[in-house]
Backbone atoms as SQL, in Angstrom:
CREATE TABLE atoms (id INTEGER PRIMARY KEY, chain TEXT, resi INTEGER, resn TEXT, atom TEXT, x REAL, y REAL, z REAL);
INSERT INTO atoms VALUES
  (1, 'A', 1, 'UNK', 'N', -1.050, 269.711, 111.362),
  (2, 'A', 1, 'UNK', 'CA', -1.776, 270.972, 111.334),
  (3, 'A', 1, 'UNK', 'C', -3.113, 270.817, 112.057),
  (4, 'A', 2, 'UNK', 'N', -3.493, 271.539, 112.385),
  (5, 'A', 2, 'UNK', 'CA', -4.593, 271.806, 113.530),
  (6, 'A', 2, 'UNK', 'C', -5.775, 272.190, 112.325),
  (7, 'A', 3, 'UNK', 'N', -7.111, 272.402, 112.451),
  (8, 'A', 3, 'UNK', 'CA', -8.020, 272.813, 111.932),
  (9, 'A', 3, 'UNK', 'C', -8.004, 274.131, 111.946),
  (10, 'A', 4, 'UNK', 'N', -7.472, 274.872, 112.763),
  (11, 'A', 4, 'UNK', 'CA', -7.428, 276.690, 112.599),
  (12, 'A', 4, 'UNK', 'C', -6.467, 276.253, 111.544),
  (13, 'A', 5, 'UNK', 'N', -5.313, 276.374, 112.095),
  (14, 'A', 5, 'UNK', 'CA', -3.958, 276.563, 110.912),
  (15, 'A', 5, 'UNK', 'C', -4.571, 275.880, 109.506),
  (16, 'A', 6, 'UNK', 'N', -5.362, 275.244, 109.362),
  (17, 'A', 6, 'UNK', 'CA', -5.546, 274.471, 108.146),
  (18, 'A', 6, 'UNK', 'C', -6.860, 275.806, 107.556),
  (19, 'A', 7, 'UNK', 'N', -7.590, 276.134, 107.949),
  (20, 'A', 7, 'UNK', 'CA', -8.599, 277.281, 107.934),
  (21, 'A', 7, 'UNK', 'C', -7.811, 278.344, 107.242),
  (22, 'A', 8, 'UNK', 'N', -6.482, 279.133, 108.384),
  (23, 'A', 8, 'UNK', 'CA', -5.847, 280.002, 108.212),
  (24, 'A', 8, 'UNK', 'C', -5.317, 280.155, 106.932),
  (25, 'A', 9, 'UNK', 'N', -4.904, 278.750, 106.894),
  (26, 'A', 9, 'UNK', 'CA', -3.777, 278.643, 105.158),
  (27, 'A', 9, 'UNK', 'C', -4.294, 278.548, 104.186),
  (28, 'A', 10, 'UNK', 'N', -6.198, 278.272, 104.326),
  (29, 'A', 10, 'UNK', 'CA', -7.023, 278.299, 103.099),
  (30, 'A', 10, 'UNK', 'C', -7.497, 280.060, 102.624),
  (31, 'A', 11, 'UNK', 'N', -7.666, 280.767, 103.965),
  (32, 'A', 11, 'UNK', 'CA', -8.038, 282.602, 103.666),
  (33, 'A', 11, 'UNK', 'C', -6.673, 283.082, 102.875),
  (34, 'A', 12, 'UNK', 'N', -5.750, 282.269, 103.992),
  (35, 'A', 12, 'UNK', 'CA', -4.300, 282.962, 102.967),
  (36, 'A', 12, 'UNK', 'C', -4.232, 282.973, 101.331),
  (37, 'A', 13, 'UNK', 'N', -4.793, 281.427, 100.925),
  (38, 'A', 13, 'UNK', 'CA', -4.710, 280.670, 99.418),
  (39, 'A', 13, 'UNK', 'C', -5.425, 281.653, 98.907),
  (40, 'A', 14, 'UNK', 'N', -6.622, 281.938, 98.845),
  (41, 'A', 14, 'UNK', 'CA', -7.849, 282.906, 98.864),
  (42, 'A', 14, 'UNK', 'C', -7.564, 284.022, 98.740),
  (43, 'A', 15, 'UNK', 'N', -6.730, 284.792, 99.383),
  (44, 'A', 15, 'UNK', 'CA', -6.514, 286.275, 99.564),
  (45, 'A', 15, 'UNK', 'C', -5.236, 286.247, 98.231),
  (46, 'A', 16, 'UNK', 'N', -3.705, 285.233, 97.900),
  (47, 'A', 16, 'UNK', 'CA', -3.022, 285.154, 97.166),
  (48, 'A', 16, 'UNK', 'C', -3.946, 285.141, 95.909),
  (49, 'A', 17, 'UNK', 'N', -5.069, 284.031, 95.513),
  (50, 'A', 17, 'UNK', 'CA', -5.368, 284.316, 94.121),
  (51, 'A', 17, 'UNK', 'C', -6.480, 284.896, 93.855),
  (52, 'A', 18, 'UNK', 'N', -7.022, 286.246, 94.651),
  (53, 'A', 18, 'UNK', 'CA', -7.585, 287.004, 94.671),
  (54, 'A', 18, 'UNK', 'C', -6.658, 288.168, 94.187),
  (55, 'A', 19, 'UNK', 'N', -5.934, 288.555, 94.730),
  (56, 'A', 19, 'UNK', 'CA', -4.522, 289.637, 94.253),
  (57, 'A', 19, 'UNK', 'C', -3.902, 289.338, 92.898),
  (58, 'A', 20, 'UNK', 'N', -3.865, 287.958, 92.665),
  (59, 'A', 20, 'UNK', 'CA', -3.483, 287.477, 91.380),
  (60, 'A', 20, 'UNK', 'C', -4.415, 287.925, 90.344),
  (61, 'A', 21, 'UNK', 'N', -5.432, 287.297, 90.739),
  (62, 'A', 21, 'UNK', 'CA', -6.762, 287.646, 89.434),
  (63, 'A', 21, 'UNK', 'C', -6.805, 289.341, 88.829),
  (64, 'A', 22, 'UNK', 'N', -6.557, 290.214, 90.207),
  (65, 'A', 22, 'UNK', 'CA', -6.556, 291.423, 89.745),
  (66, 'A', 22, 'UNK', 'C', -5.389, 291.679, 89.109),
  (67, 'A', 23, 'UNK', 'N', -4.213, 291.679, 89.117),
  (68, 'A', 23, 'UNK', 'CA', -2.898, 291.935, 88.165),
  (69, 'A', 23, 'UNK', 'C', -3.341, 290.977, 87.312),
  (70, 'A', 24, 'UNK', 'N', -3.760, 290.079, 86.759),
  (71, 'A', 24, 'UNK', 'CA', -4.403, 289.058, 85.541),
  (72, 'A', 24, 'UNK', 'C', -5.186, 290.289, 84.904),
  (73, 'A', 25, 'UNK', 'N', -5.749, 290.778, 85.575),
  (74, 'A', 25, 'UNK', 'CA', -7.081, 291.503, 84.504),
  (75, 'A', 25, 'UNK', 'C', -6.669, 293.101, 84.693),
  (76, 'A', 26, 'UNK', 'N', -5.089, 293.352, 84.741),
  (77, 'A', 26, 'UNK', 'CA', -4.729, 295.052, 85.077),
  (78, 'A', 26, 'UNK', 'C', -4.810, 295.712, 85.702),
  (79, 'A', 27, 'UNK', 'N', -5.738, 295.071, 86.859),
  (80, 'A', 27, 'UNK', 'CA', -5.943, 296.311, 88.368),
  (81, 'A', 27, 'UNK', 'C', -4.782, 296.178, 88.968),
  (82, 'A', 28, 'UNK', 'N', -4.843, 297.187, 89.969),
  (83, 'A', 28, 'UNK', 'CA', -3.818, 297.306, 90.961),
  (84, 'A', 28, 'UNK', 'C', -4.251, 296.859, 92.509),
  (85, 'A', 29, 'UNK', 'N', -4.096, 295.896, 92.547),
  (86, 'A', 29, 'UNK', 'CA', -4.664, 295.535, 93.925),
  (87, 'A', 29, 'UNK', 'C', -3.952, 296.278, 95.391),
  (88, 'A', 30, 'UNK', 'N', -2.998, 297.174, 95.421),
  (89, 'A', 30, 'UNK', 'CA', -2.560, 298.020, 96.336),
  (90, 'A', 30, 'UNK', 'C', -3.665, 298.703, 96.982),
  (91, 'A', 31, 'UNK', 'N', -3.366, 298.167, 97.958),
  (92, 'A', 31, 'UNK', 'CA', -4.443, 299.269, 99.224),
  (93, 'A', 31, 'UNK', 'C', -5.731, 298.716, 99.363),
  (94, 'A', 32, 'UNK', 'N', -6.341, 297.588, 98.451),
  (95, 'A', 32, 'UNK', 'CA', -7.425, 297.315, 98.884),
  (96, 'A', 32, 'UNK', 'C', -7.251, 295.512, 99.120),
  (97, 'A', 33, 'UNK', 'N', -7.089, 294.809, 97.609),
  (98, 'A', 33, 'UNK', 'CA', -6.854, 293.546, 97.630),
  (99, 'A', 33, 'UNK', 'C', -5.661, 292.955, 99.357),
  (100, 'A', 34, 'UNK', 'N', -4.701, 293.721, 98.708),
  (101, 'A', 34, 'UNK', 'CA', -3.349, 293.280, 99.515),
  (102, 'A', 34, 'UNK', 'C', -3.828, 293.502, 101.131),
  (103, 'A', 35, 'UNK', 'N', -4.753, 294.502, 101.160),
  (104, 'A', 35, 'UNK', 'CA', -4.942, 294.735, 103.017),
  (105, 'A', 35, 'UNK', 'C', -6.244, 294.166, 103.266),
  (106, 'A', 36, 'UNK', 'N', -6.492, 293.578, 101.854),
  (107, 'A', 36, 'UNK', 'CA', -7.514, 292.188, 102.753),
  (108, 'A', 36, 'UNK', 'C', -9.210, 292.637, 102.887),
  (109, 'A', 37, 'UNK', 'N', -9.197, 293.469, 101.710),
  (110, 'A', 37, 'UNK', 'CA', -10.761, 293.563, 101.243),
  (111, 'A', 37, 'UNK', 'C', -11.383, 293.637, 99.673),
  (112, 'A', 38, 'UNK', 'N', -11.929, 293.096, 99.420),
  (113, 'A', 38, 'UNK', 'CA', -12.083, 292.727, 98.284),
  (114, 'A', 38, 'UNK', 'C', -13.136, 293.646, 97.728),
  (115, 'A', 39, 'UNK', 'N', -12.580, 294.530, 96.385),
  (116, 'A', 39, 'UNK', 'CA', -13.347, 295.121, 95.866),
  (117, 'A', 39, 'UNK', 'C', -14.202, 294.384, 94.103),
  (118, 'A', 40, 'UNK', 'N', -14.871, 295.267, 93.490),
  (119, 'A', 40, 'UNK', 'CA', -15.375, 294.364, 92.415),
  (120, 'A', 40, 'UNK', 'C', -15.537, 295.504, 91.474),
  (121, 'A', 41, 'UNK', 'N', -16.129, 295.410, 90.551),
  (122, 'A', 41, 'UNK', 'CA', -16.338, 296.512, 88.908),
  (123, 'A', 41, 'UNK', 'C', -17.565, 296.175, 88.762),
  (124, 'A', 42, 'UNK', 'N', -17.935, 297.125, 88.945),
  (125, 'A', 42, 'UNK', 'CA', -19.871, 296.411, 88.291),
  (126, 'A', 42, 'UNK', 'C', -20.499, 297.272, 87.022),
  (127, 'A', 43, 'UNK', 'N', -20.704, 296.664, 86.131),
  (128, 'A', 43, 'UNK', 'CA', -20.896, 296.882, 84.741),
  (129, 'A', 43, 'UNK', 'C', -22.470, 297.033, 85.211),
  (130, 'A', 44, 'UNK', 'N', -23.428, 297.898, 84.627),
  (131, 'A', 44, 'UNK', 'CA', -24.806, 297.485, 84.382),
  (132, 'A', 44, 'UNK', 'C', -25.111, 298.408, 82.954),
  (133, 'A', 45, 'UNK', 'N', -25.634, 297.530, 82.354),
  (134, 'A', 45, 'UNK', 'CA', -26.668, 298.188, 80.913),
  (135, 'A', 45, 'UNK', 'C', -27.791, 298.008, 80.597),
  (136, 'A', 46, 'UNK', 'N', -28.567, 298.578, 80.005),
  (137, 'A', 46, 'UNK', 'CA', -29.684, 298.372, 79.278),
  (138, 'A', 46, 'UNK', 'C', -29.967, 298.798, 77.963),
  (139, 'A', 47, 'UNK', 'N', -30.543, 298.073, 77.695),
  (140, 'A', 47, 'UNK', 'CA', -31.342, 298.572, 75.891),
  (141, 'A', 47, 'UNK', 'C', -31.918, 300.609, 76.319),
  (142, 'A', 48, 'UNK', 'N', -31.541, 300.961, 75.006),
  (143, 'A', 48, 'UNK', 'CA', -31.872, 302.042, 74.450),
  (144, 'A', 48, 'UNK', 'C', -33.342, 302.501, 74.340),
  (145, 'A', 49, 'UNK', 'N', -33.457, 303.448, 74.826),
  (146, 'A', 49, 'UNK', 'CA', -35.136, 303.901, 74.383),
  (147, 'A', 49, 'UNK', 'C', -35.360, 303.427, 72.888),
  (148, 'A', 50, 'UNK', 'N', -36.391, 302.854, 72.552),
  (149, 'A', 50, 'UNK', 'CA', -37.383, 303.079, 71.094),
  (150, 'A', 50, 'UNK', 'C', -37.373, 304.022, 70.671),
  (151, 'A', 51, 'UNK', 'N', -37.424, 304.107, 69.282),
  (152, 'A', 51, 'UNK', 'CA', -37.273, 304.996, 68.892),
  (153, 'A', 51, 'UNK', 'C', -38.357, 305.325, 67.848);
């Protein structure tokens, strides 16, 4: 294997348990994971006004 092909087969590894993780945690990785862009969930909170 050449250093591309060895490169290539690591984005591939990468992109497989990226698609995995999302069916692991219930998303549907159709249309975004699978065509090779990676989306995320972003939670933010804070404490409650005083009261």
């Amino acid at each position: 294997m050449t250093v591309q092909s060895d490169a290539l087969a690591q984005v591939e590894r990468e992109r497989r348990h990226a698609i995995e993780a999302v069916r692991v945690l219930g998303g549907d990785p159709s249309g975004r994971e699978e065509e090779g862009r990676y989306h995320s969930v972003f939670y933010t909170s804070r404490p409650s006004p005083m009261r």
